[in-house]
C-alpha positions as CSV (number, residue, x, y, z in Angstrom):
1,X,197.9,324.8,110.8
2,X,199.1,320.9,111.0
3,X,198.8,318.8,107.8
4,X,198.5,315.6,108.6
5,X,200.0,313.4,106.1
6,X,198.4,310.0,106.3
7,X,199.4,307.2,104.2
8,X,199.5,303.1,105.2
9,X,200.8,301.2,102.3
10,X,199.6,297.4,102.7
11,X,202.0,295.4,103.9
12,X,200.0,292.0,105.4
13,X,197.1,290.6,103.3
14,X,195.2,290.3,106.1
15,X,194.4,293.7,107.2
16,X,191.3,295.2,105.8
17,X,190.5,298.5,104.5
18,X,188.1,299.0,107.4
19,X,190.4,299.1,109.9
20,X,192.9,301.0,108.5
21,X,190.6,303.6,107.8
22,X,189.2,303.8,110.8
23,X,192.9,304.5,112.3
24,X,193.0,307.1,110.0
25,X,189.5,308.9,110.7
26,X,190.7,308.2,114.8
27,X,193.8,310.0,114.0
28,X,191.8,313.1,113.0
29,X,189.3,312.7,116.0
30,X,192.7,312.7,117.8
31,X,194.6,315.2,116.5
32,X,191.5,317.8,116.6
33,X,191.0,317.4,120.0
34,X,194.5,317.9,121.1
35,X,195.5,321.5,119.1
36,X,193.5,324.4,118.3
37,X,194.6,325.2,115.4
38,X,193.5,324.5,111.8
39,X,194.4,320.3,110.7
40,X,194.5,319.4,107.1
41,X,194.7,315.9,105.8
42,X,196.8,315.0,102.7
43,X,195.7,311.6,101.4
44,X,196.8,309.5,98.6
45,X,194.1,308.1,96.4
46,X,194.3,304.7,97.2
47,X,191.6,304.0,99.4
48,X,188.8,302.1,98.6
49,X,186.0,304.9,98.6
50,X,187.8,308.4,98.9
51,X,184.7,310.3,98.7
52,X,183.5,308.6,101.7
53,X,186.7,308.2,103.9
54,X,186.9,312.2,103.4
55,X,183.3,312.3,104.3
56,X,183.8,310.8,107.4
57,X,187.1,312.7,108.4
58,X,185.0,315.9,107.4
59,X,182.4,314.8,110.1
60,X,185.7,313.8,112.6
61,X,186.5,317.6,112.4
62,X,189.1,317.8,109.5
63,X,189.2,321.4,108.4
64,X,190.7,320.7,105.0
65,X,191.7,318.0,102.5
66,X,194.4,317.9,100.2
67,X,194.1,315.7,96.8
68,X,196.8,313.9,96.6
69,X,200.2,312.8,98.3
70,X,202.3,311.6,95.4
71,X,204.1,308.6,96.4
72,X,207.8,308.0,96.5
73,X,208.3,305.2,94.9
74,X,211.1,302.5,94.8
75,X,212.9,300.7,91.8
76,X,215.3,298.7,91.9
77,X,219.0,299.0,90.3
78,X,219.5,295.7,88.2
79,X,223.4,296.3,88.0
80,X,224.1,296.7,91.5
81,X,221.3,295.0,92.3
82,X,219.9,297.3,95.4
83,X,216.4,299.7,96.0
84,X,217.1,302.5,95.0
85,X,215.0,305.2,95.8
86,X,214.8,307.4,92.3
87,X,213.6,311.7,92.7
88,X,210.4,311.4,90.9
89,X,208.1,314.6,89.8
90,X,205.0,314.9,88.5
91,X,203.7,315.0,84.9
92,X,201.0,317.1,83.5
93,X,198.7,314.6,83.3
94,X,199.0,313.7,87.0
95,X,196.4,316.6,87.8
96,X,193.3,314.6,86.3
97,X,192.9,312.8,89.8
98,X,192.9,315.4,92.2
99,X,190.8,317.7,89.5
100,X,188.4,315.3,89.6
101,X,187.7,314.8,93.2
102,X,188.0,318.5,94.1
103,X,185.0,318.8,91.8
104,X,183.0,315.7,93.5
105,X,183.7,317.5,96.6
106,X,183.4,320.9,96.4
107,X,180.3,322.0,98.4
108,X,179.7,318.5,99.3
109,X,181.9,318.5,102.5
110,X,182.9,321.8,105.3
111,X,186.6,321.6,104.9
112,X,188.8,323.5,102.3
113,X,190.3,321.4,99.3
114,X,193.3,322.2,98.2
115,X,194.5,319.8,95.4
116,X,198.2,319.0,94.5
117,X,199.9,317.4,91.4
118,X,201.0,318.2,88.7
119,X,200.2,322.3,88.8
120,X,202.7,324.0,86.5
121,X,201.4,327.0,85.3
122,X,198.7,329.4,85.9
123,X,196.4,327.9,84.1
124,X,196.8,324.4,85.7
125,X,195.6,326.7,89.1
126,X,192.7,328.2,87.0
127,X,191.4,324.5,85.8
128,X,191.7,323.5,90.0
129,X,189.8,326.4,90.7
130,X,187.3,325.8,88.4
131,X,187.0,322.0,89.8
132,X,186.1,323.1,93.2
133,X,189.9,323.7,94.8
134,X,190.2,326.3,97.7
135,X,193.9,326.5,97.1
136,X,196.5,324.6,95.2
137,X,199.8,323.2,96.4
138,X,202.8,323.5,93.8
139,X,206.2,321.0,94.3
140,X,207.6,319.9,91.1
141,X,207.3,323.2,89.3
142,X,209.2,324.9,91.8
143,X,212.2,322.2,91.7
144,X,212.6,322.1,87.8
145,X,211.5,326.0,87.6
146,X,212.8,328.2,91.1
147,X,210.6,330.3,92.9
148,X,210.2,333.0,90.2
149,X,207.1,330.7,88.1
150,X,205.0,332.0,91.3
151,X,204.9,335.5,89.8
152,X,204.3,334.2,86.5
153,X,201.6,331.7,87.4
154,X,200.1,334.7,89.4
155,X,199.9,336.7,86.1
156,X,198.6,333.9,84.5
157,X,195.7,333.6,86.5
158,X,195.5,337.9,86.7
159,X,195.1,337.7,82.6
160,X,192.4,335.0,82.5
161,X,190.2,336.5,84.8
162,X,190.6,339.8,83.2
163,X,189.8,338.1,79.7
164,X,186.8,336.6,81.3
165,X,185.3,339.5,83.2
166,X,186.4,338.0,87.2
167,X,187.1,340.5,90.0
168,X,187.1,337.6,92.4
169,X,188.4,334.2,92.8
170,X,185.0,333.4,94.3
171,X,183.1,333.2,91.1
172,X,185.8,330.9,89.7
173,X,185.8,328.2,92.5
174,X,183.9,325.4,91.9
175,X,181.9,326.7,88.7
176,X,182.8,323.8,86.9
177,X,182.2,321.4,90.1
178,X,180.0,318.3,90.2
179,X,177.1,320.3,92.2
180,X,177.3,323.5,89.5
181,X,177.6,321.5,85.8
């Protein structure tokens, strides 16, 4: 599969939100027409509709979303007086965003969502799930914790559905969505 990373941060103040959306949705067109293999599309949240921007990449062919690029940031270093360009991870609350749209959108477009930020745990996965997510993609766990959270995420996720009476992932996925609550 491709992920297709798309992000324009506004540099002129006369370019409109149209247009550069419309790159964006053409970029999809594009890029589906030229492979044959699965494309995903990692967006940031910054757009002026994202529901509808996704809806209309959805329609271009996109066969899955994921919610959200975190954005490297710069600061600036008032000593030596340069950008600098600081290693910034995400916070627990970070996963309110994507949570939130994977529930708008679950069973509202084709593609697979697969949300990102701010996932730390097993129980962070279970509360994506729930939303509406298809998968989860975990970064900033996996730098401050090494690869050996997986196994204790997957546990995580083992006990709760135990405790709840789950034999499947697909009764948890998207109970809590906008369509189901």
């Amino acid at each position: 599969a491709i992920e297709l990373n798309l992000y324009t941060g506004p540099e002129k103040m006369d370019s409109g939100s149209d247009n550069l959306e419309r790159q964006h949705i053409n970029t999809v067109k594009d890029v589906k027409a030229a492979v044959s293999i699965p494309v995903s599309v990692k967006l940031s949240p910054f757009y002026t509709n994202p529901l509808k921007l996704i809806s209309e990449m959805d329609k271009a062919g996109a066969d899955g979303f994921v919610l959200f690029n975190r954005l490297f940031q710069p600061d600036i270093d008032i000593q030596s007086e340069k950008h600098t360009f600081p290693y910034s991870l995400s916070h627990s609350e970070d996963m309110r965003l994507p949570m939130r749209f994977a529930g708008f959108l679950h069973g509202n477009v084709k593609a697979s969502i697969c949300t990102s930020s701010a996932i730390f745990n097993g129980e962070d996965i279970v509360k994506m799930l729930l939303a509406g997510s298809d998968c989860v993609q975990v970064v900033s766990t996996l730098y401050l914790n090494q690869i050996e959270v997986i196994g204790s995420m997957l546990a995580d996720i083992e006990k709760w559905m135990d405790s709840k009476g789950y034999t499947s992932l697909n009764g948890v996925r998207g109970k809590l969505s906008r369509n189901n609550s």
